[in-house]
N, C-alpha and C positions, 0 to 999 in steps of 0.2 A: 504493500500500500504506500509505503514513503517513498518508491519511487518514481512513481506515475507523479507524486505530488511535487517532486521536485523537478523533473523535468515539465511539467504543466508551467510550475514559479520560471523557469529557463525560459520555455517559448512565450510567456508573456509578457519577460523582460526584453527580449530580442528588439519587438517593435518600441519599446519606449530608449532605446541605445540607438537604433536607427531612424529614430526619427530626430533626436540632438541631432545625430552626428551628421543629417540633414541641414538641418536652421545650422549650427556653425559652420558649414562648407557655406552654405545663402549666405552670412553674414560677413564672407570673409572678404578679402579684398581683389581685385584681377591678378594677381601674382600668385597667391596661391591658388586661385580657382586653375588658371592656367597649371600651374604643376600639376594638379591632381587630374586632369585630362591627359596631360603628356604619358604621365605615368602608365595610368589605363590605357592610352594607344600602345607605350612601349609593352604594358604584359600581351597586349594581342600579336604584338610583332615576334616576343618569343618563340609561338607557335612555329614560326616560318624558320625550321632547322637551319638552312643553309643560312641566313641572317646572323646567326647567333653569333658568327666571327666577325660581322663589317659593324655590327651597334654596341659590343661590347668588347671594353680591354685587351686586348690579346698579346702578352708584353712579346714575342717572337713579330709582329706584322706591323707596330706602332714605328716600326727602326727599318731604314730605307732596306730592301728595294719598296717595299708595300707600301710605309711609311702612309697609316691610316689615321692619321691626328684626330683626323674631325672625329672619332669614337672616343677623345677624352670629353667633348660635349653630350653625347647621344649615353653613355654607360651607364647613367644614374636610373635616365627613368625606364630602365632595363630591368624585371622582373619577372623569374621563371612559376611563382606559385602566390598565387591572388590574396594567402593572407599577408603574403608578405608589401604585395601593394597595401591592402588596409592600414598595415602597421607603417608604411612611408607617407599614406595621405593624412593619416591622425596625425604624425609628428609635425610635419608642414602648417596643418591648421592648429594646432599649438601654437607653433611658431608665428604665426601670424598674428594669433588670438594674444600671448603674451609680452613678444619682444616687438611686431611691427610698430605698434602706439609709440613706442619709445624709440623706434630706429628710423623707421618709415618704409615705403617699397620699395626704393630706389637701394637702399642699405640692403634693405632682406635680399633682395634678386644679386645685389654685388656680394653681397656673402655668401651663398648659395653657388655663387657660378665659381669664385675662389675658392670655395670650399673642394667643390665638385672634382674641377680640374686639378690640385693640388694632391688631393685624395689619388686619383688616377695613375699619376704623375707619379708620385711617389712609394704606389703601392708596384706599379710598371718596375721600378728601380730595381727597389725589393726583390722582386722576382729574378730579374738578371742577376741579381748578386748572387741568390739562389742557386741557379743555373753556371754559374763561374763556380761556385765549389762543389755542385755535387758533378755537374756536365750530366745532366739528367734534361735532355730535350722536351720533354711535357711539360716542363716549368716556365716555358717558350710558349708551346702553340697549345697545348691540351688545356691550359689555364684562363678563364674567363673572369674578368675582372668588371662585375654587375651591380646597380643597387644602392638603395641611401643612405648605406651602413656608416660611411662618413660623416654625411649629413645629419644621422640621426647623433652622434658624437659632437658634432657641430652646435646642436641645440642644446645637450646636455651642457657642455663648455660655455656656450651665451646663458642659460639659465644658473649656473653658477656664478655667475658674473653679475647678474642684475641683482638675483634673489639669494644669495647664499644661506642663511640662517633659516630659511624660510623650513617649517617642519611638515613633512611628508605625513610620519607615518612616526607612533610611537611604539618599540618592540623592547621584549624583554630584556634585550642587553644595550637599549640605548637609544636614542632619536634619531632618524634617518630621514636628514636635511638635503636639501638640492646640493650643496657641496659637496656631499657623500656619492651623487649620482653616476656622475660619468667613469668613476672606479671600480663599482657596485658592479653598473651594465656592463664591462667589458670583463668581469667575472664570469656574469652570467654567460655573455656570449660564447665565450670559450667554452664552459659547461656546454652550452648549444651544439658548439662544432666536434666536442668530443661524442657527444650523444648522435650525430649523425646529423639534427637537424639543419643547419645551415652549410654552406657552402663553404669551401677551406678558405676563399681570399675575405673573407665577412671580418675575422678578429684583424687581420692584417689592416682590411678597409679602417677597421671603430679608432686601432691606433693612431694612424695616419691621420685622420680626421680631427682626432683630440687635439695633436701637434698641432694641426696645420689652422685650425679654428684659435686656440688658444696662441698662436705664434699672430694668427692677425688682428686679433682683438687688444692683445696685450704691448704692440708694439707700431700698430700702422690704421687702424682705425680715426677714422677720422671723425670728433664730434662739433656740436653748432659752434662750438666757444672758439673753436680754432685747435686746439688741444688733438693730439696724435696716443690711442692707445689708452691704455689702465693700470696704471703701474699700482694700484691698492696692495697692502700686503695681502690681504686675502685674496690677492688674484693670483699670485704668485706659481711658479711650477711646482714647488716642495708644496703648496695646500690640496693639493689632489690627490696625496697620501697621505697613509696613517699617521700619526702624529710621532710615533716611534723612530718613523722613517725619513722625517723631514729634515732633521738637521745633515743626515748623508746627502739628499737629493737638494738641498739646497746647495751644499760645496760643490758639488758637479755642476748643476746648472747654472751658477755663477762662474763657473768655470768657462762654460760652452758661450756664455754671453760674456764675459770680456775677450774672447777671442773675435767673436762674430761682431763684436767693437772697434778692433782693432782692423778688419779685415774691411771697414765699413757698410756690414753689412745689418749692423742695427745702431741705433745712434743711441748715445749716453744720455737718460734721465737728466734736463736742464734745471738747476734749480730757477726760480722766479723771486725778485726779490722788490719788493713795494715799499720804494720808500716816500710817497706819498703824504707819509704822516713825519711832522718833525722831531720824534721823540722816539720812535721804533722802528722795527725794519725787521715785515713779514717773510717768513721764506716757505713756500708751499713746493711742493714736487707735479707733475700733470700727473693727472687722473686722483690726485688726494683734495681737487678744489669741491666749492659748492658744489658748480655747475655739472662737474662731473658726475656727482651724489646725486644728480637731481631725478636720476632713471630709475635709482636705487628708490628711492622716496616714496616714488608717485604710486609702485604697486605694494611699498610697504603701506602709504596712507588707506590705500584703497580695502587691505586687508584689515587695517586698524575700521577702520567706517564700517567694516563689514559686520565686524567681533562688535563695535559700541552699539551698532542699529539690533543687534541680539538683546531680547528681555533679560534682566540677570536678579537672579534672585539678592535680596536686602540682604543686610548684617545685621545683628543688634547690636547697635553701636553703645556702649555705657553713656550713662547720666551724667548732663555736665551740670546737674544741679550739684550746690556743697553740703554734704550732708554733716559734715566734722565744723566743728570751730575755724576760722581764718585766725591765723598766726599772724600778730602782728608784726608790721614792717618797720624795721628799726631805721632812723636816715643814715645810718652806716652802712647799713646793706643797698640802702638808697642811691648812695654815692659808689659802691662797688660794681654795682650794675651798669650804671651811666657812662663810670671809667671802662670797662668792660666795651659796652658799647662803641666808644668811640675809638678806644684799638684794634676792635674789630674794620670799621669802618677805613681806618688808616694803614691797615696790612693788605686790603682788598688789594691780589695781585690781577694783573690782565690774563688770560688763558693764550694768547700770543705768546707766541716766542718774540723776544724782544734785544735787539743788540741795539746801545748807545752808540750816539754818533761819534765819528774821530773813530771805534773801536771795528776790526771785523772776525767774523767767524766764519772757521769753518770745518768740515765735516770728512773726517778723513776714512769714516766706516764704507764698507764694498756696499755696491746698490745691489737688493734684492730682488729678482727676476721671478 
């Protein structure tokens, strides 16, 4: 009898999942409406065997004589099994639904296409190297490199970036926050690819994509203020591991970014210094200003509006009536209070960092990436 009952609760949840995930595909904007067609033509073009090699990756046919470029465009909306489209048009309309307000579509579709290509590009490499050590020719031409396993990386990387703190899911060993995300999934993945269900280039793709999402957000992004990148420390590369782990993967990665400094291939954190005021002299890093914060803000405010417009149940606050005697106030303690007062008033520091004029500072600790 329980089971007829739970699949009955199944098929009548089906239509209330597909009717959302209707109204937010309506509500979303041309950029993703447009992906999630692409997509859907690319799973029908899988059908067509002999295609499989000119729409998607093939690191052997990308390198002259065949030299097939244009399949670093066409690979993503490449899909061999239809849930695996579902699970690329949900993330898309996520993406639209949470980071477009805050990037716009111009942003979304340049991220998406660097993302895409980058992913390709560099999962192509991979394989050559492959192929240079073991000389095993399938790692050439029997390997098809398909799908928005990048892309879905891609989003985990932006959602950590805007929302970090924000709490998923509370479990017995701990809270599992958007910053826990794109580590978690590329667990899972691999689980997936040992289990049989995903294709072997899928964990190679999630890696790539983390890089290459988190390499352009954090260092070449461009926002309204003028400002290049997110140098937060919670953006950092060592925050997308465990905490145990981070102070190893910080020395490496600061490693790999003063070379990539040197090499001019990423440019040095500028400090900014406002002297403006004739008594102090602000120094901010890009991406630790307002303006920067201002993406963070707006779906933290919107979460806080969510949680206050919630009924909450009262307290019983105690009674401010006096039920005891009032102790009288002696003007000794009169005058202790007052003095009190007024050295408070007169220690009041500014929360500025502040260097006098005539003097300068400066900061001789490594920048964290």
């Amino acid at each position: 009898m329980a089971a007829p009952r739970v699949s009955g609760l199944q098929h009548s949840k089906l239509p209330i999942i597909r009717d959302h995930f209707a109204v937010a595909i309506g509500k979303s904007s041309v950029v993703v409406k447009t992906v999630a067609v692409i997509a859907i033509f690319g799973y029908f073009m899988s059908f067509i065997s002999s295609a499989i090699p000119y729409i998607t990756v093939t690191p052997g046919y990308v390198m002259p004589p065949n030299f097939r470029v244009y399949s670093f465009i066409f690979y993503s909306f490449v899909e061999l099994h239809f849930w695996h489209v579902l699970a690329d048009i949900a993330v898309v309309v996520l993406f639209g639904k949470l980071l477009e307000p805050l990037w716009g579509a111009p942003d979304m579709l340049l991220f998406f296409v660097i993302n895409s290509i980058g992913v390709g590009l560099l999962t192509a490499f991979l394989y050559f190297f492959i192929y240079l050590v073991t000389l095993n020719e399938e790692y050439l031409f029997n390997v098809h490199i398909y799908g928005m396993a990048g892309y879905v990386a891609g989003f985990c990387v932006a959602v950590k970036q805007v929302m970090p703190d924000h709490c998923l899911a509370t479990l017995p060993f701990g809270k599992l926050r958007n910053t826990h995300i794109p580590l978690t999934l590329l667990v899972f993945i691999i689980i997936m690819r040992l289990s049989g269900l995903l294709p072997g280039p899928y964990p190679y793709m999630y890696i790539m994509g983390m890089i290459v999402s988190w390499v352009y957000l954090r260092f070449y992004q461009k926002h309204t203020n003028g400002n290049r990148g997110d140098m937060a420390d919670n953006f950092s590369f060592a925050s997308f591991f465990p905490s145990q782990l981070q102070p190893l993967v910080a020395v490496i990665s600061n490693s790999i970014f003063s070379i990539f400094v040197r090499i001019k291939l990423c440019n040095k954190p500028q400090r900014k210094y406002d002297v403006s005021s004739p008594t102090t002299i602000t120094v901010t890093l890009p991406g630790t200003e307002p303006h920067d914060a201002e993406r963070r803000k707006q779906l933290a405010l919107k979460a806080l509006n969510e949680r206050l417009s919630k009924p909450e149940t009262t307290l019983n606050w105690p009674s401010l009536d006096d039920d005891g005697p009032v102790s009288p106030t002696s003007p000794e303690s009169t005058a202790v209070a007052a003095g009190a007062k007024g050295t408070a008033g007169q220690t009041h520091a500014s929360p500025q960092t502040s260097v006098t004029p005539g003097t300068s500072s400066s900061n001789n600790q490594p920048e964290s990436v």
